[in-house]
N, C-alpha and C positions, 0 to 999 in steps of 0.2 A: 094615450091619455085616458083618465079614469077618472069620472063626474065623482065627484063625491057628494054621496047618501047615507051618510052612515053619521049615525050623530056620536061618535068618540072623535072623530075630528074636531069637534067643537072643542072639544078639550086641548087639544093641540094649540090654538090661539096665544092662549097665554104664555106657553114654551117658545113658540114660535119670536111672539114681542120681546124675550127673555133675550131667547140669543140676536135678535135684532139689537138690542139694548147694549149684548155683551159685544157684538161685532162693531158698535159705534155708530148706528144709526137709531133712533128712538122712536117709538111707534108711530106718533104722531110727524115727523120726517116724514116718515117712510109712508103714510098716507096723504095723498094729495088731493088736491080738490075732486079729483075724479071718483074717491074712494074706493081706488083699484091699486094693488100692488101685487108684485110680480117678486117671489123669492127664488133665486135661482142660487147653483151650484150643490146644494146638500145633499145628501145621501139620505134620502126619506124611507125608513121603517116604516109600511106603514101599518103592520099588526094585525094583518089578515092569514097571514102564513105563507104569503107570496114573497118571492124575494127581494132587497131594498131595492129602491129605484134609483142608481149612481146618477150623477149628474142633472138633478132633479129639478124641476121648476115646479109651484102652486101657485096659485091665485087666489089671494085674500081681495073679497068683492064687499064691501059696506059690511064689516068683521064676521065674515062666513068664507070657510074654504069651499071653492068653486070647484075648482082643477088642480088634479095632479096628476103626474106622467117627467116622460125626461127630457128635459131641456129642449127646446126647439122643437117637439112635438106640440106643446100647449101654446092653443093661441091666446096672445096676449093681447086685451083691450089696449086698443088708443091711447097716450096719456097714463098709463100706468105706472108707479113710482115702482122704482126697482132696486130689490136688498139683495147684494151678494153674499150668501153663504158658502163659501167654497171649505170645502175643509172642515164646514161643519156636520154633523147630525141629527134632521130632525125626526122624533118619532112620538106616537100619540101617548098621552100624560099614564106614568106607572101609578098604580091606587095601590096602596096599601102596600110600599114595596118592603117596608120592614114588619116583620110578623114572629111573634114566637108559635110554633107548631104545637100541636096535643104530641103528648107522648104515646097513647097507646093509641094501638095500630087500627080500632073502628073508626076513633075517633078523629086520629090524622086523616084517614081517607076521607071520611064524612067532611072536613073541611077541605080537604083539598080539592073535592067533587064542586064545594059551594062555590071558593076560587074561580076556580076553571067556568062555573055556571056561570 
């Protein structure tokens, strides 16, 4: 299991309610009086350079990911509403994923250097 500290997670939320939405549960379902929910089954990218975490569970805590790790390692609060993603994908939100490049070769690197910053 792996606390998350990293605030690109935060961006994840909204992807996350997405495919919640697309799988047929809708955010506020899926949040229950306890405002604790449980996403299991997905294959989470999570964009550190580690590899995805298959059969994955996170914890969305009063709209903050808490936990993530794989299925039945994460403990899950009491009372927590639970969204099956099996089958899906989730991974932290792509920024600027269409781009035209510089053509000459300082100035592609100088941007791809910023990219990557």
């Amino acid at each position: 299991m792996r606390e998350v500290k990293t605030t690109w997670w935060y961006s994840v939320l909204g992807l996350v309610f997405l495919v919640a939405t697309f799988a047929g549960t809708s955010g506020s379902q899926a949040q229950q009086a306890t405002g604790v929910t449980v996403f299991e089954g997905a294959r989470v990218i999570v964009g550190d350079g580690s590899a995805p975490i298959e059969n994955a569970a996170f914890i969305v805590q009063n709209n903050r990911l808490t936990q993530v790790g794989r299925r039945g390692q994460v403990k899950v609060p009491a009372g927590a509403a639970r969204v099956d993603l099996t089958g899906k994908t989730v991974m932290p939100a792509i920024i600027d994923a269409h781009t035209h490049q510089p053509q000459t070769r300082e100035t592609l690197v100088d941007s791809l250097q910023r990219k990557a910053y």
